[in-house]
LOFITI-975744 format. One record per residue (C-alpha): residue number from 1; residue in one letter; chain; x, y, z. Coordinates in steps of 0.02 Angstrom, whole numbers, plus 50000, padded with zeros to 5 digits. Layout:
REM residues N
REC   n res chain  east north    up
REC NUM   A     A     X     Y     Z
...
REM end
This chain:
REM residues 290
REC   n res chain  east north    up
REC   1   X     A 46118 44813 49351
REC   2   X     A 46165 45006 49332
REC   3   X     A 46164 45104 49195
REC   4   X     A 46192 45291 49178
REC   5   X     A 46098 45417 49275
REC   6   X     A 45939 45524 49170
REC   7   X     A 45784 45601 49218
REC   8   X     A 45632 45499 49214
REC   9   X     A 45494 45567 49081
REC  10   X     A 45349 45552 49174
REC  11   X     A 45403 45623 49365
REC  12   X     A 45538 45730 49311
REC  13   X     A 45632 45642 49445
REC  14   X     A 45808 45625 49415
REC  15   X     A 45875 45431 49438
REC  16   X     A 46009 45333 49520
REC  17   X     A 46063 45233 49398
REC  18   X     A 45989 45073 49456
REC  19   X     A 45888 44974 49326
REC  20   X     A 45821 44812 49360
REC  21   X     A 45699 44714 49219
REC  22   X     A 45677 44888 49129
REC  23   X     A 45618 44968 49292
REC  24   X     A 45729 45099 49353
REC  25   X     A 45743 45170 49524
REC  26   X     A 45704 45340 49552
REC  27   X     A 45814 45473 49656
REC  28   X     A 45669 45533 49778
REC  29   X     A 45755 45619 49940
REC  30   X     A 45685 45557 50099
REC  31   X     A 45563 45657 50187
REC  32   X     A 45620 45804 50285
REC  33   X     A 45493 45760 50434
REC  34   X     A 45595 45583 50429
REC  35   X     A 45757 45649 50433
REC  36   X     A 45742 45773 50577
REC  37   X     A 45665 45642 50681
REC  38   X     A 45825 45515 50637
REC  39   X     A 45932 45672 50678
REC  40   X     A 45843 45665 50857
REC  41   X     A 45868 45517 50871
REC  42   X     A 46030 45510 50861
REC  43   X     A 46034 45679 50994
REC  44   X     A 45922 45585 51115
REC  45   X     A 46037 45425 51116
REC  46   X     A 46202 45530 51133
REC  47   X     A 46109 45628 51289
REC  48   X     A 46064 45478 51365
REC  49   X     A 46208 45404 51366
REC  50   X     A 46283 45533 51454
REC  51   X     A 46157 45558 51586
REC  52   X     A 46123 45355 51626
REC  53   X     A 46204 45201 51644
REC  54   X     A 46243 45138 51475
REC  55   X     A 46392 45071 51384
REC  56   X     A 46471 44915 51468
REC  57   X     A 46609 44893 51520
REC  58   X     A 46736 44756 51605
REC  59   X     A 46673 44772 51793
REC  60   X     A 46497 44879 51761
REC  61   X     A 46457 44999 51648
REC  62   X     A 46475 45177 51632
REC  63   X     A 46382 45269 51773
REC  64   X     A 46281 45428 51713
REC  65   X     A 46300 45592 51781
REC  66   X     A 46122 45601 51852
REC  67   X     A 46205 45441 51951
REC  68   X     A 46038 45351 51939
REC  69   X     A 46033 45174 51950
REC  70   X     A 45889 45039 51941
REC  71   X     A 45945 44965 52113
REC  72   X     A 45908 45112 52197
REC  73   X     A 45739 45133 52115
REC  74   X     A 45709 44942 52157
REC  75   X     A 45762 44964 52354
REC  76   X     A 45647 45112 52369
REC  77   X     A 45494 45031 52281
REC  78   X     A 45525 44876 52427
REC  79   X     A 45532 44964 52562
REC  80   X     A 45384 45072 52514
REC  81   X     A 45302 44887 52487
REC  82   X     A 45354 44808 52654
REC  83   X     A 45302 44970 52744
REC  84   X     A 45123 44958 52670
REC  85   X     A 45139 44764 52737
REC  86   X     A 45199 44801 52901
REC  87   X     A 45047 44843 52962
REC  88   X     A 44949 44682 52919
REC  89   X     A 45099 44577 52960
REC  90   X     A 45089 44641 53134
REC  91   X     A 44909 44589 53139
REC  92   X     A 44911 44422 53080
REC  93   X     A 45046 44420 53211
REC  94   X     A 44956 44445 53344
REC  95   X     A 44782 44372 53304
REC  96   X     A 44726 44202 53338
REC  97   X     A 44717 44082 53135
REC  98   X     A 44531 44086 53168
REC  99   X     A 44486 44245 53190
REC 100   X     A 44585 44319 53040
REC 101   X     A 44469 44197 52936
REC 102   X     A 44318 44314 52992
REC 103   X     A 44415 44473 52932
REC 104   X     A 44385 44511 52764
REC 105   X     A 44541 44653 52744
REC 106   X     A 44658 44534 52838
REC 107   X     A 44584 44374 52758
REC 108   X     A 44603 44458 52582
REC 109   X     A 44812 44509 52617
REC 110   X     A 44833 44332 52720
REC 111   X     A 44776 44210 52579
REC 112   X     A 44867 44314 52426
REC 113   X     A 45034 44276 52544
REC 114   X     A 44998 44114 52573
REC 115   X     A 44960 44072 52405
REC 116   X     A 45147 44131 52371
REC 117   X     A 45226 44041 52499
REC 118   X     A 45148 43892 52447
REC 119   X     A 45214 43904 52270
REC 120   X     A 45386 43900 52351
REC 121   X     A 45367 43778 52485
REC 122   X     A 45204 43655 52450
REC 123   X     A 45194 43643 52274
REC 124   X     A 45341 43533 52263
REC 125   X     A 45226 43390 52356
REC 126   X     A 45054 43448 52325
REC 127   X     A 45069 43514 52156
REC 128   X     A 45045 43712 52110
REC 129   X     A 44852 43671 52104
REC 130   X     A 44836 43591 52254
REC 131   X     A 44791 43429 52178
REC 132   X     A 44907 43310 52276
REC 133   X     A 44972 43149 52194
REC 134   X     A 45006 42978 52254
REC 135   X     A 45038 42984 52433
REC 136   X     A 45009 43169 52435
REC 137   X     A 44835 43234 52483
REC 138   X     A 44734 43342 52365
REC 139   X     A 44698 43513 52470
REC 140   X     A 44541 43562 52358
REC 141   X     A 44428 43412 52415
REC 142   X     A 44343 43392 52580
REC 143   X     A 44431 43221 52613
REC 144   X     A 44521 43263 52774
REC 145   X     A 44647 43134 52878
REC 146   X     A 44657 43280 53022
REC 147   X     A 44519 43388 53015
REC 148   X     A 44489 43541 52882
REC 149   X     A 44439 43659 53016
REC 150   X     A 44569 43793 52985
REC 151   X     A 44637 43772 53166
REC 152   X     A 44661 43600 53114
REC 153   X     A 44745 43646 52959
REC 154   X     A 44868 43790 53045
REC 155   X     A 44929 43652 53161
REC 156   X     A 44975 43521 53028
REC 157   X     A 45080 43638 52949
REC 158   X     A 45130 43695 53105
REC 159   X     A 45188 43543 53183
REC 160   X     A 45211 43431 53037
REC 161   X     A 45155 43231 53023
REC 162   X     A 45265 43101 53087
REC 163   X     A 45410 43233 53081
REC 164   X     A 45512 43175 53217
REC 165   X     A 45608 43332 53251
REC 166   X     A 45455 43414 53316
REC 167   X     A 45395 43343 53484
REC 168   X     A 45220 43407 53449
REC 169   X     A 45204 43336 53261
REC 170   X     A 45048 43229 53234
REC 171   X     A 45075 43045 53243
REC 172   X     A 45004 42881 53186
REC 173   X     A 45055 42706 53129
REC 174   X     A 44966 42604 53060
REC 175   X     A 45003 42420 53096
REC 176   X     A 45102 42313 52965
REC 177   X     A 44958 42151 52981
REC 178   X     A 45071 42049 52864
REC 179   X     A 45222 42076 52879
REC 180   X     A 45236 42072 53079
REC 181   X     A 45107 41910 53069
REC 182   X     A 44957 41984 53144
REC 183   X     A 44850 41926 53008
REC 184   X     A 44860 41783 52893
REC 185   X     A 44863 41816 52712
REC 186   X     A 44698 41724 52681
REC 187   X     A 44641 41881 52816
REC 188   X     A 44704 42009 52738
REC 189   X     A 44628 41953 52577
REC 190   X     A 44475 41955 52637
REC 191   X     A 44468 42124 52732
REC 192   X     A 44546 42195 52541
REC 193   X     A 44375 42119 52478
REC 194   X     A 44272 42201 52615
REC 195   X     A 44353 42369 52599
REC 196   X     A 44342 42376 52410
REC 197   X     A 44149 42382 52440
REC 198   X     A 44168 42514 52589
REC 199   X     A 44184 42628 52424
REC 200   X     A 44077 42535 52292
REC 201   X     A 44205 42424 52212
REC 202   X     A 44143 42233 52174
REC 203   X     A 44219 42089 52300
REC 204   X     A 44178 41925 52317
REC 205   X     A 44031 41916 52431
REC 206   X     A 44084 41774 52555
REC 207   X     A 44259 41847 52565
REC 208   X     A 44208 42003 52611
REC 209   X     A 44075 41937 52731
REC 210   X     A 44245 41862 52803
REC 211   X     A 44336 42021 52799
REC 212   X     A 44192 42096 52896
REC 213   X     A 44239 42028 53039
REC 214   X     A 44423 42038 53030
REC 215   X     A 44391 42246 52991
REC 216   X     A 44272 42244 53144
REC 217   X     A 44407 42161 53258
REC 218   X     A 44551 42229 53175
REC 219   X     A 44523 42408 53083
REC 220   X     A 44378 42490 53137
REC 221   X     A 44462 42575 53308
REC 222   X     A 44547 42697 53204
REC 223   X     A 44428 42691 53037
REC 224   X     A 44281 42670 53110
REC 225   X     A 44143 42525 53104
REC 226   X     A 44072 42591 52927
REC 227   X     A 44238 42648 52862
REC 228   X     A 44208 42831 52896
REC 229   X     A 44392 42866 52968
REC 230   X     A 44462 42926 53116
REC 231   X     A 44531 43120 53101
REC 232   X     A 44608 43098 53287
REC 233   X     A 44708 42950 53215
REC 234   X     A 44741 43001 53057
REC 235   X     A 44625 42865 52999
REC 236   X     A 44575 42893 52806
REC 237   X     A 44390 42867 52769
REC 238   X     A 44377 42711 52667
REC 239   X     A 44204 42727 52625
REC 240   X     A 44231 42859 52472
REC 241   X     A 44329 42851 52291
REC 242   X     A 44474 42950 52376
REC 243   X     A 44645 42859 52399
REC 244   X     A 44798 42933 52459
REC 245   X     A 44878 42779 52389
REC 246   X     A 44812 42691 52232
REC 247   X     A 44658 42616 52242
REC 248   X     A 44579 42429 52211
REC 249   X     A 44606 42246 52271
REC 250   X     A 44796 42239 52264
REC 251   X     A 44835 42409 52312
REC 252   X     A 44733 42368 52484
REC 253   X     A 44827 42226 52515
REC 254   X     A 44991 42282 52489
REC 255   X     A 44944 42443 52628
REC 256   X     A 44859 42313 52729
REC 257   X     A 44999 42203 52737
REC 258   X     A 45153 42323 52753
REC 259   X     A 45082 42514 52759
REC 260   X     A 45174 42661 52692
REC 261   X     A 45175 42814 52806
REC 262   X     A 45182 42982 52734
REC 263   X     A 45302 43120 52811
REC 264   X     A 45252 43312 52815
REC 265   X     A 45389 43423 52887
REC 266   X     A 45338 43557 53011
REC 267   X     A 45351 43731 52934
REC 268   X     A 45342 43825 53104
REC 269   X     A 45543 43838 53127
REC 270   X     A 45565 43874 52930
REC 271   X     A 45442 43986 52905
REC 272   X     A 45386 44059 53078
REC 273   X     A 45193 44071 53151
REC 274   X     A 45134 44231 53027
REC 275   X     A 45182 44124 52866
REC 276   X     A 45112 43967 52961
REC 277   X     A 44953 44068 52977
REC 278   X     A 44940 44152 52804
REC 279   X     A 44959 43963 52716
REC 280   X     A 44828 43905 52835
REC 281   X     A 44711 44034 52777
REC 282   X     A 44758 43986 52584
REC 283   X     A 44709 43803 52606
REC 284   X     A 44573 43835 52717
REC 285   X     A 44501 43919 52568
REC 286   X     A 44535 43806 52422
REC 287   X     A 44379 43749 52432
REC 288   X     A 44391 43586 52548
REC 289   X     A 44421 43682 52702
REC 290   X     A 44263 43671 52848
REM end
């Protein structure tokens, strides 16, 4: 609503005109501290703009006449950063995965790199924590199918597991009892009952006396006579909760009877020896490493 301009009684402030509910709005100017600071505003932005990249334009934008640019800045600050790496790259180069374990300063640079180059090459099967899945072994426990001695772990990554391409991958098959007919399925029953209680699960006592004997005869060359796995085969210890594959009666049956066999792909070609070493040091110290 407007009405006609007066000045107000009390402030002596003339008003705009504005009147809303019988209030009326008075004509205060803004404060002079507040309008110089707008005004250099307004200065600063037009300098700017002149001196650094700022309006857009079809292919770019307009260039400055300081000619700075944030790609420059960006190169510099990398190759100050590789520089400062070069020196501990060349290290971990040429020292043996064991011994950078028992240097702090290179043990310190080697598992923050590893830790990235897991991210981008591990996670995907192991998870960002580590924690495996189905099929894919959890890193943070001690539950080990080819030793957690770093050495052991730098060559697993190294070489890869049943990855074919790689004449010096680690290898192991585990027999299909079922389907090639080397056990019957009243067998293979039975051994399921016997190695349920390898790991405290309840069996049927006189089937897994049975599968006793077939384990002894049958299983126990690569995981052992008590279940304790073979880390030369591959063998996974049978006598703890831990399952690569899911766990209980049926689940030991079906891997009894036609096993799955998990692939790893060796890293050494796609991510050369140093990176090789650096992840070896990262999982060697998630906890589960020996």
């Amino acid at each position: 609503m407007a009405d006609s301009k007066h000045v107000d009684e009390v402030s002596g402030v003339e008003t705009t005109g504005h009147v809303w509910d019988g209030i009326r709005e008075l004509n205060n100017p803004l404060p002079r501290w507040w309008l110089w600071s707008f005004y250099a505003t307004i200065v600063f932005a037009i300098v700017y703009t002149i001196l650094y990249p700022a309006w857009p334009l079809v292919s770019g934008a307009t260039p400055g006449v300081l000619g700075w640019h944030s790609r420059a800045t960006f190169d510099d600050t990398m190759k100050a950063v590789e520089a400062a790496q070069a020196g501990y790259l060349k290290q971990i180069a040429a020292t043996p995965v064991d011994d950078i374990a028992r240097n702090p300063d290179l043990e310190k640079f080697a598992s923050a790199a590893g830790a990235a180059s897991f991210k981008v090459n591990c996670s995907p099967c192991h998870g960002s924590g580590a924690t495996g899945g189905v099929g894919y072994p959890n890193l943070n426990d001690d539950d080990w199918l080819w030793g957690g001695k770093i050495t052991d772990i730098y060559t697993t990554i190294l070489h890869g597991i049943r990855y074919e391409a790689d004449p010096d991958t680690r290898m192991s098959q585990m027999p299909a009892f079922g389907h090639d007919g080397i056990l019957t399925p009243a067998q293979i029953s039975d051994v399921a009952w016997y190695v349920a209680t390898l790991s405290g699960g309840q069996a049927d006592p006189t089937a897994a006396a049975r599968g006793k004997e077939v384990f002894a005869a049958n299983c126990a060359a690569c995981h052992g006579d008590q279940g304790q796995g073979g880390q030369e085969f591959g063998a996974p210890r049978l006598s703890d909760p831990i399952w690569l594959y899911k766990s209980g009666y049926d689940a030991i049956v079906a891997q009894v009877s036609n096993p799955q066999h998990g692939v790893m792909p060796a890293w050494s070609a796609r991510l050369g020896d140093t990176t090789v070493k650096e992840l070896a040091v990262f999982v060697h110290g998630l906890g589960g490493g020996k």
